[in-house]
DRENLO-586385 format. One record per residue (C-alpha): residue in three letters; y, x, z. Coordinates in steps of 0.02 Angstrom, whole numbers, plus 50000, padded with zeros to 5 digits. Layout:
AlaYXZ;...
END
This chain:
Unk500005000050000;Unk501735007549947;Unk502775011850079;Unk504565002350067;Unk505825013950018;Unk507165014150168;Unk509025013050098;Unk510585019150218;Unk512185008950227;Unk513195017250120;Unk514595029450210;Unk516105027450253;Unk517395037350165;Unk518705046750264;Unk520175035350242;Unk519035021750324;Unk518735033150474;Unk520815034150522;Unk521185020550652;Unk522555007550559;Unk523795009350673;Unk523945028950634;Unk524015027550444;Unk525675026350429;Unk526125038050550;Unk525215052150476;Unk525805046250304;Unk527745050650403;Unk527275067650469;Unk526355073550306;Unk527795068450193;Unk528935078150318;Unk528065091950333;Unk527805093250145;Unk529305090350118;Unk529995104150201;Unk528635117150174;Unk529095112449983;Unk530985112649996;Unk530865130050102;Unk529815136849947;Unk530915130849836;Unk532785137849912;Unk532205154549830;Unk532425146149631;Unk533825136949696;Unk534935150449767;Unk536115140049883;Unk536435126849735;Unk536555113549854;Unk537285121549975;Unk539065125149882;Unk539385107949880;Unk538595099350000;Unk539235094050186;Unk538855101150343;Unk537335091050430;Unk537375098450610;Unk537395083750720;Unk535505077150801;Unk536135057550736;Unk536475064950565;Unk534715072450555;Unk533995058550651;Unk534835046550502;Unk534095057250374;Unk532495056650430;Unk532585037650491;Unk532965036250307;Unk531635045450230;Unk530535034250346;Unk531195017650285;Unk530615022350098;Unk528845027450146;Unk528995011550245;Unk529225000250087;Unk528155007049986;Unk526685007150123;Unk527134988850197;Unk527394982750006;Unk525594989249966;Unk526205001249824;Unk524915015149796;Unk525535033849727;Unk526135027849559;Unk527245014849634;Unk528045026349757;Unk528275040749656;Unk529225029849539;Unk530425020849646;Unk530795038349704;Unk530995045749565;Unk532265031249506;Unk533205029649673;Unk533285049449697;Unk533855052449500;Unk535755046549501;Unk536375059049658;Unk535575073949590;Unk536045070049420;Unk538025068249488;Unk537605086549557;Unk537035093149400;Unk538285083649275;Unk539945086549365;Unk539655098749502;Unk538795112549395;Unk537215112649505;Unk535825119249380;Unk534675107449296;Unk533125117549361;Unk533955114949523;Unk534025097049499;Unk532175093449412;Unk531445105549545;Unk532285092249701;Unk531595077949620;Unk530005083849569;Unk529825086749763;Unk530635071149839;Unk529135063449694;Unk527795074449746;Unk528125072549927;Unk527735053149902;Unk526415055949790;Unk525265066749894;Unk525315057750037;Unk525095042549981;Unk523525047449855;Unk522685053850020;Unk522925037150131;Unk522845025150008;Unk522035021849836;Unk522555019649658;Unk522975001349638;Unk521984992949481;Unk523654991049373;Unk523695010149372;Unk521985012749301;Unk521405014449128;Unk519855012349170;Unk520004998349288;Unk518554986249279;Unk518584968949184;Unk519514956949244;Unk520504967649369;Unk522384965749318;Unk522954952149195;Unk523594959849015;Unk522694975949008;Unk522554978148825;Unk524424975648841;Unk524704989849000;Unk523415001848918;Unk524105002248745;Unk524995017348690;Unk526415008048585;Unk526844997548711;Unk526885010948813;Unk528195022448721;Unk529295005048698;Unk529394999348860;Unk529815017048921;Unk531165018948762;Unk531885002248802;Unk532115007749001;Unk532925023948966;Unk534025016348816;Unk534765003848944;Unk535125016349075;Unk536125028348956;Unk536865011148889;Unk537575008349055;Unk538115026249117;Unk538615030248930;Unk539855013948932;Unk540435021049125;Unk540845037949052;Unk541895032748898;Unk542835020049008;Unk543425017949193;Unk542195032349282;Unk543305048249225;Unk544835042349321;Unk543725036349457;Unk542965051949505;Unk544625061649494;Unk545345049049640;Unk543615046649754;Unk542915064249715;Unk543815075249801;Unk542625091249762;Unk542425087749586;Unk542325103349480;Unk542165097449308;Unk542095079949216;Unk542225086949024;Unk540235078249028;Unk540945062249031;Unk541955062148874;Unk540695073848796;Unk539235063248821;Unk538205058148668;Unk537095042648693;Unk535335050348590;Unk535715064648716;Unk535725051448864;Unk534195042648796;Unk533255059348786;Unk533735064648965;Unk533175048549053;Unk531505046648972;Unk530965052949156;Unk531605036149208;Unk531135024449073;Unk529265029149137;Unk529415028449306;Unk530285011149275;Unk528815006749173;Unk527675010049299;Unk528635003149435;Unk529034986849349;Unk528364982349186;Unk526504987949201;Unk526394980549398;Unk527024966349342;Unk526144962249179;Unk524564966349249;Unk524774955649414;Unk523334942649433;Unk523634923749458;Unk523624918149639;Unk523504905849761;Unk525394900749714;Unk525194899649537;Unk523684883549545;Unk524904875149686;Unk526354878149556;Unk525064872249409;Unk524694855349511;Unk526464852949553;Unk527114833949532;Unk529034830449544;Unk528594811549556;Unk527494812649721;Unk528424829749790;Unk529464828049945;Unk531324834949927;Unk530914850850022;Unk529384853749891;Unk530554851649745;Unk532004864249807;Unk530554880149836;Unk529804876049659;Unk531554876849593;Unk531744892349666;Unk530094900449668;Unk529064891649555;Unk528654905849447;Unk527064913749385;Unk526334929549489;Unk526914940849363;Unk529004933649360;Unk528814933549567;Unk528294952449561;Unk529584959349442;Unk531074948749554;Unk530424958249696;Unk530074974549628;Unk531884974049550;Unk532694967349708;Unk532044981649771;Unk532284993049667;Unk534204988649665;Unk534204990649871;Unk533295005549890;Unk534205014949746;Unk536155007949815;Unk535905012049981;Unk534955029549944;Unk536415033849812;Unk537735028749910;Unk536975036750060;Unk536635055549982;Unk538145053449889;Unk539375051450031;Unk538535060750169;Unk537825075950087;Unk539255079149937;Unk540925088550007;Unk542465077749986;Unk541725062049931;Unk542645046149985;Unk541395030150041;Unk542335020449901;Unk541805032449758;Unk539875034249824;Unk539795014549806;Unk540645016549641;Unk539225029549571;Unk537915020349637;Unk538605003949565;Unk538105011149388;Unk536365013149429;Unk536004997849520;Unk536794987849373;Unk535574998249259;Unk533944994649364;Unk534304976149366;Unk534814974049191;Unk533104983849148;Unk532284970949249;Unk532814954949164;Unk532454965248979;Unk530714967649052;Unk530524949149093;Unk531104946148934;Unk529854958448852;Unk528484949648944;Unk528834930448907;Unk528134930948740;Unk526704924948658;Unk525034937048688;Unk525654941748872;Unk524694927748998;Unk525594921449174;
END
């Protein structure tokens, strides 16, 4: 009589093993820590770049604010259930418009700039591949019936469009702030301005080529979450919905948020996209630049909240057509 083979559960992988309540407080400490060890590495390329123009942070509450910061984003993208992909590219889009102020009109080196936001990426990216895992949106190979769309997501022209289309509307927007009111603007709020000869030499193929960086990370962070979103719970209550049997109250939230799953994600990936990249702007803008008035930070960071919403609402555009399912 054959003996019956014996099979083991199978074992738990690592990430399973880490108590819930200290995920996200290891995911703080090894950002941090890369952070730094990254930054240290890197002040040897840089050669006191930053440092020429930026402000003195001394003071324990302006360190504490930093940090208290730094925490908030790793907050949002952990709390929001974004995996690496996600976080990367909300950092890379809400890190972009300071450092490219630094390199445009304060002469700060380009290397200087890609080699900051290549860590302030990496240093979400790591941790966050580590503690948490790839979400199916962000997988080629991601089985059937996974996301919604994904002959749409996966394919390579739609790819190179929807990242075009992102980085045309963000030169669109800084390119129409450069040839009109921004000039002046940063010669009143800017007090440590060194040079603004970009702005009325800026050439919009030139703009298009430089933000390609940020029409993918915008494609990642909003068109290819939110096309490949899955119908839920909210979609069949919306689908039954009667406005001859549904109370006032009813009426009023399917007004307002009677959307599909894939609508409801891009609003709140946008809406947060716009926060975290105005208050991030504003934030590195005022406190770390030399001589930069409150008043002018908003101002810069107006530009690129404007161009992260209006990319929004083309993407939601680009999706409500015929051969993209709700």
């Amino acid at each position: 009589m054959a003996r019956r083979k014996q099979t083991s559960p199978p074992s738990l992988t690592w990430r399973t093993r880490i108590p819930t309540l200290l995920r996200f407080p290891l995911l703080v400490l090894f950002s941090l820590t890369l952070s730094s060890g990254l930054y240290t590495f890197a002040s040897g390329f840089t050669a006191g770049d930053l440092s020429s123009v930026s402000r003195s942070i001394d003071d324990w509450w302006q360190v504490a604010g930093l940090i208290g910061w730094k925490t908030a984003e790793l907050a949002v993208g952990w709390w929001g259930e974004y995996d690496n992909v996600d976080l990367a590219s909300l950092t890379v889009l809400s890190h972009a418009p300071h450092l490219y102020l630094l390199t445009t009109f304060y002469g700060i080196r380009p290397t200087t700039m890609i080699s900051c936001l290549a860590i302030d990426a990496l240093t979400a990216y790591i941790p966050f591949s580590l503690l948490r895992d790839v979400s199916a949106t962000h997988q080629s190979r991601a089985p059937k019936g996974a996301v919604s769309n994904r002959s749409v997501i996966n394919d390579l022209s739609v790819r190179i469009y929807t990242s075009l289309l992102a980085a045309g509307i963000y030169s669109v927007v800084v390119f129409g702030s450069f040839s009109s009111w921004l000039p002046v603007y940063l010669i009143i709020h800017f007090d440590g301005i060194r040079d603004i000869s970009a702005a009325h030499s800026a050439a919009l193929p030139f703009l298009i080529f430089s933000f390609l960086p940020l029409g993918v990370a915008a494609r990642e962070f909003l068109f290819t979450t939110a096309t490949g979103a899955k119908p839920d719970a909210h979609d069949h209550k919306v689908a039954s919905f009667n406005p001859e049997t549904a109370t006032l109250g009813e009426t009023i939230i399917y007004n307002l948020w009677g959307h599909s799953k894939r609508t409801r994600t891009l609003i709140k990936r946008t809406t947060t996209l716009v926060l975290v990249t105005a208050f991030h702007t504003w934030l590195q803008t005022y406190v770390a630049i030399e001589g930069t008035e409150g008043y002018g930070a908003a101002g810069w960071s107006g530009i690129w909240t404007v161009a992260a919403t209006a990319t929004g609402l083309a993407y939601w555009w680009v999706g409500d057509v015929e051969g993209v399912s709700d």
